[in-house]
Each structure stands twice: as structure tokens, then as C-alpha cells.
C-alpha positions, 0 to 999 in steps of 0.5 A, a space after each residue: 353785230 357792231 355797228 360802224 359810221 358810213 357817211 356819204 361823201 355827196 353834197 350838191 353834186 360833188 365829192 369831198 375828200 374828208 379826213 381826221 381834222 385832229 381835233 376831237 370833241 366828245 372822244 370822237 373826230 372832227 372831220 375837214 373836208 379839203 375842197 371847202 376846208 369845212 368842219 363835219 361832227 356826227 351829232 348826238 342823236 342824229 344821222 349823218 355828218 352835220 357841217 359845224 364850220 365851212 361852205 356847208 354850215 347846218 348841212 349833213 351828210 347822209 349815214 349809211 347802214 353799215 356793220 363791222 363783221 368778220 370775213 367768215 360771218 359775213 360770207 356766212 350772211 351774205 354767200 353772193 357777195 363779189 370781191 376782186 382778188 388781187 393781182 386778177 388784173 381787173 
């Protein structure tokens, strides 16, 4: 099992929009929020997104547990799992 990065986007009761800043630091993104143009890095040796630079500076995201699979391993796993299927108009 491989193990993915999965961070809340929820901080004092509002979303943010975040994306690739296009700088990395450590081979690893730096992320920007667009509501408050603020610098997140995910921490050596802690969980969840810090905020290096912005509003939220020394405030984290939370990171959520999360795994990369297959399709078919998953269902394997988890056989009650629910999925939309395109076109299904729901």
C-alpha cells in the first residue's frame, strides 16, 4: 500500500482553493492558496500542511489518511463502496 498526501482544505470556516505555487523546496511543492495568497509545505516529521508565508502563518491543515490502489484492489477491500457513473445524470 502507497501511501498519498490528502489535506483539508478547512481553516476557521472557509475553504481555500490551493495549488502548485511552482516552487518546490525538498523535491516537494510548495502550495499557495488563492484567497489569502499564503505558502503551505508539508513538514518533515509532521501531519498536515503548515502555512510558511500568508494570513496563516504556524497554522496546519489537517492530513487525512489516504491510500493510492488500484481500482480492482480496492473493490477487493472495500466491496460497499458507491460511485457515480457517468452520464447517469445524478
Amino acid at each position: 500500500m502507497q501511501l498519498a498526501g490528502v489535506y483539508s482544505r478547512v481553516i476557521d470556516g472557509k475553504t481555500l482553493t490551493l495549488s502548485a505555487s511552482g516552487w518546490t523546496y525538498r523535491n516537494t511543492f510548495v502550495l499557495y492558496d488563492y484567497e489569502t495568497e499564503s505558502l503551505w509545505y508539508h513538514l518533515e516529521g509532521e501531519q498536515g500542511l503548515r502555512c510558511i508565508s500568508g494570513k496563516y502563518q504556524d497554522r496546519q491543515l489537517k492530513e487525512w489518511t489516504s491510500e493510492v490502489s488500484a481500482w480492482n484492489k480496492w473493490l477487493e477491500k472495500h466491496p460497499d463502496t458507491k460511485y457515480l457513473i457517468s452520464g447517469s445524470g445524478l
